[in-house]
C-alpha positions as CSV (number, residue, x, y, z in Angstrom):
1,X,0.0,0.0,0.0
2,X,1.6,3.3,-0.7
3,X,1.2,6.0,1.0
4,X,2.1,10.0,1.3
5,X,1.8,12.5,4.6
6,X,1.6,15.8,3.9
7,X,0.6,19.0,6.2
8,X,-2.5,21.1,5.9
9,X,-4.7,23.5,7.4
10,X,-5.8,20.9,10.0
11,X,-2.7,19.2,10.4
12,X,-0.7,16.4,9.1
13,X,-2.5,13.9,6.9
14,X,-2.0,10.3,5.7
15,X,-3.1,9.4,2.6
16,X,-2.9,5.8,1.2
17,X,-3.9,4.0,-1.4
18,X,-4.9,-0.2,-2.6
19,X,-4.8,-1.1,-6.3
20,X,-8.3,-0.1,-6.5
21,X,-8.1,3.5,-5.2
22,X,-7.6,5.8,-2.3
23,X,-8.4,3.4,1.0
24,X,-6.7,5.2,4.0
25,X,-7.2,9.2,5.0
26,X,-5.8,9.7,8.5
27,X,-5.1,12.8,10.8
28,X,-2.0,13.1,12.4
29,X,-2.3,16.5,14.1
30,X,0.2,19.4,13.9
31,X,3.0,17.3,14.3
32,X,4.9,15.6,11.6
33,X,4.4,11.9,11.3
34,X,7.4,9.6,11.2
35,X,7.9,7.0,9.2
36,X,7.5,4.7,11.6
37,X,4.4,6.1,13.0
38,X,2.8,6.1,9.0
39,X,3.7,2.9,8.6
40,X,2.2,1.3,11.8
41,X,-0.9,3.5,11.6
42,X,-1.7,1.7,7.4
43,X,-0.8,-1.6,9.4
44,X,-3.4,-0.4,11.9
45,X,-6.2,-0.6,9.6
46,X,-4.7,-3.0,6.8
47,X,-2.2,-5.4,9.1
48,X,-1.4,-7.8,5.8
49,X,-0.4,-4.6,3.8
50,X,3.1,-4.0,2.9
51,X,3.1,-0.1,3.4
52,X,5.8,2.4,2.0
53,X,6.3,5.8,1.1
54,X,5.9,5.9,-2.4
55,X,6.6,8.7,-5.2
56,X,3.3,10.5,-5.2
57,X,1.7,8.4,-7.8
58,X,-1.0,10.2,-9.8
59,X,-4.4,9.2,-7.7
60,X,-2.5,10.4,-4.4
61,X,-1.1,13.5,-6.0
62,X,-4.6,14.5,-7.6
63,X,-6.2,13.5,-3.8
64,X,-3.6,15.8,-1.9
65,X,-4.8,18.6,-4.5
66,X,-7.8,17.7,-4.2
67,X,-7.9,17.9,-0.6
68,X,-5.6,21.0,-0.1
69,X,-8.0,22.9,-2.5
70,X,-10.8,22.1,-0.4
71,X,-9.5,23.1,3.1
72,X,-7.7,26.1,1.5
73,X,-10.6,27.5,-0.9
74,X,-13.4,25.8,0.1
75,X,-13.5,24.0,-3.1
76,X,-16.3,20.6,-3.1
77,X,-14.1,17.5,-3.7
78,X,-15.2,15.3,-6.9
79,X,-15.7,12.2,-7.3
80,X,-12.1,9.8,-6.6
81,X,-11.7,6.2,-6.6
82,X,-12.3,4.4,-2.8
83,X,-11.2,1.0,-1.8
84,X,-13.6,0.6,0.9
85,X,-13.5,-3.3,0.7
86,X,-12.8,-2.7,4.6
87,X,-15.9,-1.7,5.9
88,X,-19.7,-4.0,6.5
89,X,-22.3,-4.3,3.9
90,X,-23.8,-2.2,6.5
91,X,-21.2,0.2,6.9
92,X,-20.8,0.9,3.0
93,X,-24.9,1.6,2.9
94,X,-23.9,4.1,5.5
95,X,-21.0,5.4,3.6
96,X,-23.0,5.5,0.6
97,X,-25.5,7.6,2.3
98,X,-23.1,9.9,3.9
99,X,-21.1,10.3,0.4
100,X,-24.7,12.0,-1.1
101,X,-24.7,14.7,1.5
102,X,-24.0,17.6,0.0
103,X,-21.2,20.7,0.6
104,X,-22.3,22.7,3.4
105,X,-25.2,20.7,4.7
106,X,-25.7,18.2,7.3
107,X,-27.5,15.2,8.4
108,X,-28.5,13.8,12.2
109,X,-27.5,10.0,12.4
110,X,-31.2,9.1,12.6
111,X,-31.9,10.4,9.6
112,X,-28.8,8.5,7.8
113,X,-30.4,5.4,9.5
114,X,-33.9,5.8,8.0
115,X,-32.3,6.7,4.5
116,X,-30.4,3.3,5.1
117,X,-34.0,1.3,6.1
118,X,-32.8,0.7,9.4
119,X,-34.6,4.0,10.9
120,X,-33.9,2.3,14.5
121,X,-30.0,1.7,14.1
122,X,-28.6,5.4,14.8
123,X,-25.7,4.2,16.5
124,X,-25.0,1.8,14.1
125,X,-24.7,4.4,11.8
126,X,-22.1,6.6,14.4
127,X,-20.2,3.3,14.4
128,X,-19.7,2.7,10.7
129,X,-18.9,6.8,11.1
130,X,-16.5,6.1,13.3
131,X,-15.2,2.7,10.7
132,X,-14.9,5.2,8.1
133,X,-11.4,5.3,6.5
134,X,-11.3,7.8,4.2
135,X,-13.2,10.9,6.4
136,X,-13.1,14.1,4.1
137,X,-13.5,12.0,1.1
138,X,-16.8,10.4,2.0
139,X,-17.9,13.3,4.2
140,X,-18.6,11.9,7.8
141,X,-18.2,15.2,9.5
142,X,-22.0,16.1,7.4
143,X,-23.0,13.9,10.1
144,X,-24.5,15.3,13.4
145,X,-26.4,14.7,16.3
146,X,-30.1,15.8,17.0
147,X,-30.5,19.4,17.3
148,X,-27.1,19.7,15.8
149,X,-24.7,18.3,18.2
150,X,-21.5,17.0,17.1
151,X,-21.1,13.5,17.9
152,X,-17.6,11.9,17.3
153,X,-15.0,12.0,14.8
154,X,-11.9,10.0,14.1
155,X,-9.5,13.3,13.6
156,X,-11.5,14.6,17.0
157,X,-14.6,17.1,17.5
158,X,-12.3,20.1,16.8
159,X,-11.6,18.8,13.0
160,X,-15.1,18.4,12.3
161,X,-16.4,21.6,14.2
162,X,-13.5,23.2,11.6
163,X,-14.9,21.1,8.7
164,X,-18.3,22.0,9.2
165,X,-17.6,25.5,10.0
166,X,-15.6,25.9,6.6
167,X,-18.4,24.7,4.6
168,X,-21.2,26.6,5.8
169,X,-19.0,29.9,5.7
């Protein structure tokens, strides 16, 4: 699995990607990752991978961009290949779901649970959030408690209150 870290706005991201497209986006924070730290963090979520540091290949480089021009101008990501062979049938309904939601709105989990037909399974849904491995890319930060609360996120509540405020600016 190759992989790049690179520092933005919000800190130091991981990006890595599978054959079939980007299948890793980690937060680091403000410090700079080692290489040690990058490579047990892919291992974290893909333990038979064989991760390295590659030459920006062309899907990372355009997903860096990508992702740089959205925290810097406020520019809506497009489409970009996922790997998300990692996550539940459950868990890519969810994703699926989430991925519709568009720039600068939001969603409570209960209704990303009734668009998924399981209108009871609310914290299902914060749990396949929270299984997410590409945030950003599929948009898990859209996601919010009733009456607007923030719930949880894997980069922690200050990334998404930043996400969400940057969006709706």
């Amino acid at each position: 699995m190759n992989y790049i870290t690179f520092n933005t706005p919000l800190g130091w991201l991981l990006v890595a990607e599978s054959r079939d497209g980007i299948a890793l986006v980690h937060f680091f924070g403000s410090g700079c990752p080692s290489e040690a730290l990058a490579i047990s963090t892919v291992r974290k979520y893909y333990p038979d991978s064989e991760p390295y540091r590659g030459v920006c290949s062309g899907l990372l480089e355009q997903t860096r961009n990508h992702i740089l021009e959205y925290l810097n101008n406020r520019t809506p990501l497009p489409e970009i290949p996922l790997d998300l062979s990692r996550g539940t049938s459950f868990d890519r309904v969810v994703w699926k779901e989430i991925d519709a939601i568009a720039f600068g709105e939001s969603r409570s989990y209960s209704q990303i649970a009734k668009q998924a037909q399981k209108s009871r399974a609310y914290r299902a849904v914060g749990r396949a959030c929270g299984r997410n491995p590409v945030p950003i890319l599929i948009p898990c930060h859209r996601v919010v408690g009733q009456g607007g609360k923030l719930g949880g996120f894997s980069g922690g509540l200050h990334i998404k209150k930043a996400l969400l405020e940057l969006e709706t600016a």
